[in-house]
C-alpha positions, 0 to 999 in steps of 0.5 A: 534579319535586322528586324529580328536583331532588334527585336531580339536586342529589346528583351535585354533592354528590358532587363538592364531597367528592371535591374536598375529599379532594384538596385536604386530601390536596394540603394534607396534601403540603404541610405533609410537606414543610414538615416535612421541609424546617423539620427538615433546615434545623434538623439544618443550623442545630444542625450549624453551632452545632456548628461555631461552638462548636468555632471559639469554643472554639479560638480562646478557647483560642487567645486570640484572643476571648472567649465569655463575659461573665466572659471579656470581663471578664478581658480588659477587666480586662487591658487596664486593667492594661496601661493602667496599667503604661504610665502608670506607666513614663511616671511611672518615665521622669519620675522618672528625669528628676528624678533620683528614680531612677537612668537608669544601669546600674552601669558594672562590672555585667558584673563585679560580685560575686554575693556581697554586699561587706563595704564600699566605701572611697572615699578623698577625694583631689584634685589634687597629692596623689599622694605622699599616695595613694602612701603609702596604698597602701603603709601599708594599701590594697595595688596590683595583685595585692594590692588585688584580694586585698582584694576577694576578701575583701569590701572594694574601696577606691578614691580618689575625684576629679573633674575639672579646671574645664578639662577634658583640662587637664595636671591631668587628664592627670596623674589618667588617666595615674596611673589607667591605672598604677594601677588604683584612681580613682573619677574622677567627672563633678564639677568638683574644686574646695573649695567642690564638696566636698559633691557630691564626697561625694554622687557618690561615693555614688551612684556606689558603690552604682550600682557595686557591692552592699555592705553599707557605703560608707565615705568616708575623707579621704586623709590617714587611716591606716586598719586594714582588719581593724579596720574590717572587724570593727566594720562585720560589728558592725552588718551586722543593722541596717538603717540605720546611720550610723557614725562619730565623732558630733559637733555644735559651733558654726556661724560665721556669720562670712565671714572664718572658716576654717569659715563656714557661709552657711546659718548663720541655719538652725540656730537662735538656739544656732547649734549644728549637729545631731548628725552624723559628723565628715568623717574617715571615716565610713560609711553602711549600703545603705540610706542610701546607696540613699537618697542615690543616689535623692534626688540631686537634692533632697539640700540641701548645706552648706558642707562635706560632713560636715554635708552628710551629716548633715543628709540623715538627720534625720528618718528612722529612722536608728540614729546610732551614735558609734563612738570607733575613727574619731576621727581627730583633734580636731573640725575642723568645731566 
């Protein structure tokens, strides 16, 4: 009875083999496919890396993204730099506001010369003085045909005025009628009047380096007779120095008097001597680009004294500035002290 037991117990033996062959063979199926589906999804996944890396590099050539963290770095660095220039056009409009810096482009820009002038010559005029200007144009500054002549050669000469305290008055109608006639006004925006002298002065600075690109600018009273090629010859004389203040040096007494012709009410200032600092008498005189630059950007906190030569004067103390007293403008005795 046992052999029978066992050998009725090896058919299941049999059986429990053949299962497990199909089963490891099922198993077998299984994981070929998982195979063959894991590796086409990595081929599909490799395939769009690829791809991605194309767009990346198109659009990063593009400039429209970054890859890389030192791209990202450029880019913040950018934006930092544009952060900045903004901030610093804010600071430009406010400068410009404060008058630091000019908020005009020159009035004759369109026609202005490529080639850097010799000088400008701002000759210091006011109301009634007509027959004096007729006189300079005929004794040295020339008309028409022959004023232009003289900017050819480097030099532009100009009468400098302002205007009426009642504007569009007879006055001003006589200035813009002259003007039209002739060709030859600075008319400033700067009411005309004695105690105005000293921002007469400054405007006309401004105005003359807005204008025009010079190696000097010369102010001259319209009263002086002045010799073009004389002048021409000691202004190349001192072109190669950077900032030259030129003219008949003086220094003289401060009155502190009110009655007197020259009283100065900012007296107190110039010490127990009451002696002015060294500066140019008023006749004529001129400056280098550089100090007229200066004048035009600092418009606004350039201090002014009762007349305009010590005005000018005292805009230049304490900068490095080569005062040189050239003996050919002394024009007369010293008016101011």
């Amino acid at each position: 009875m046992r052999s029978r037991g066992s050998s009725n117990r090896l058919p299941n033996s049999g059986g429990f083999g053949f299962h497990s062959r199909i089963l490891a063979l099922v198993l077998s199926m299984f994981a070929t496919m998982a195979t063959i589906y894991v590796a086409a999804r990595m081929w599909q996944d490799a395939e769009s890396r690829v791809y991605l890396i194309q767009q990346l590099h198109t659009t990063t050539a593009l400039g429209n993204s970054a890859i890389s963290v030192d791209n990202k770095l450029k880019v913040e660095a950018c934006r930092e730099q544009e952060h900045k220039l903004s901030a610093l056009e804010m600071d430009l409009s406010a400068a410009r506001q404060e008058g630091f810096v000019s908020k005009e482009r020159p009035e004759n820009d369109s026609t202005r010369s490529k080639k850097r002038l010799l000088a400008v010559i701002g000759i210091i005029t006011t109301f009634g003085r007509k027959k004096n200007r007729d006189a300079i144009r005929k004794a040295w500054m020339g008309s028409g045909a022959a004023l232009r002549k003289l900017e050819e050669k480097g030099i532009v000469v100009r009468f400098v005025i302002g205007r009426s305290a009642n504007r569009r008055d007879s006055l001003d109608r006589e200035i813009d009628n002259e003007h039209r006639q002739t060709d030859d006004f600075i008319v400033l925006n700067q009411v005309e009047a004695p105690e105005e002298s000293s921002n007469k002065i400054k405007f006309f600075f401004v105005h003359a380096v807005e204008s025009w690109d010079a190696e000097f600018y010369v102010k001259v009273n319209d009263d002086v007779y002045v010799n073009i090629d004389t002048l021409g010859a000691t202004l190349s004389a001192h072109s190669d120095k950077p900032r030259v203040y030129m003219g008949c040096m003086k220094s003289g007494q401060v009155f502190s008097e009110p009655t007197h012709k020259w009283y100065e009410p900012d007296w107190w200032k110039f010490g127990d001597a009451k002696s002015y600092f060294r500066h140019a008498s008023g006749e004529i005189y001129a400056l280098s680009r550089a100090l007229a630059q200066f004048i035009s950007i600092n418009r606004s906190i350039l201090r002014i004294y009762a007349h305009d030569d010590v005005s000018a004067g005292s805009w230049f103390i304490g900068l490095d500035v080569k005062h040189v007293d050239e003996r050919k403008f002394c024009c007369s005795p010293s008016s101011t002290g």
